[in-house]
N, C-alpha and C positions, 0 to 999 in steps of 0.2 A: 348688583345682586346682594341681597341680606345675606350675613353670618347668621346661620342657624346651629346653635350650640349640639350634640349630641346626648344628649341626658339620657335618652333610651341605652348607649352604649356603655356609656360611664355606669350605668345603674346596671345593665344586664352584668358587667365585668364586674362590680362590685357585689353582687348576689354569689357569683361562681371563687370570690374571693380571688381575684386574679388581680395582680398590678398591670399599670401599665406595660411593665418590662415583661413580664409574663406574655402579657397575651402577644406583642410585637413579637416575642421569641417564636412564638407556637405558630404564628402566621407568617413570619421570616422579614419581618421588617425593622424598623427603629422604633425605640419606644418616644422616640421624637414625634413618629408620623400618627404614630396611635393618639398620641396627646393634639396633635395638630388635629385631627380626626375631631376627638371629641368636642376640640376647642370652637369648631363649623369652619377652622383655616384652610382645611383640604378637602376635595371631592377624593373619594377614593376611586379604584379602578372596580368593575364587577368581580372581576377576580379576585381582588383584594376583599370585597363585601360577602361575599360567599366564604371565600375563609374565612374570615371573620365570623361569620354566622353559623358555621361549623363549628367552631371551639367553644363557642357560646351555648350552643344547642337551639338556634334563633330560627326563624325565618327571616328574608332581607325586609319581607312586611314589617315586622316586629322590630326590627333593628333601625331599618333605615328610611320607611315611609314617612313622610312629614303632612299629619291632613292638614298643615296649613296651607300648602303650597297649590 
């Protein structure tokens, strides 16, 4: 399976001005898994993608749809 990087994420957290440690904090995770996230290292959980698109003010379309796939 290909690494697909997260740029939509990196870019939505960088618009809301939020660091990595930031947003891990707000969602309750490491800013490890946030980074590993963006990096395409990890799938996250729905659970996880939802928060995540909550603090952002996203949809999981916006955030985590890939039309390449």
């Amino acid at each position: 399976m290909k690494r697909v990087k997260n740029l939509k994420l990196k870019s939505a957290r960088a618009l809301m001005d939020l660091s990595q440690e930031a947003l891990a904090e707000k969602v309750g995770v490491s800013r490890q898994t946030i980074n590993a996230i963006e990096k395409g290292d990890y799938n996250p959980t729905i659970k996880l993608c939802i928060a995540i698109c909550k603090v952002l003010g996203k949809t999981l379309d916006d955030i985590f749809w890939d039309e390449d796939l």
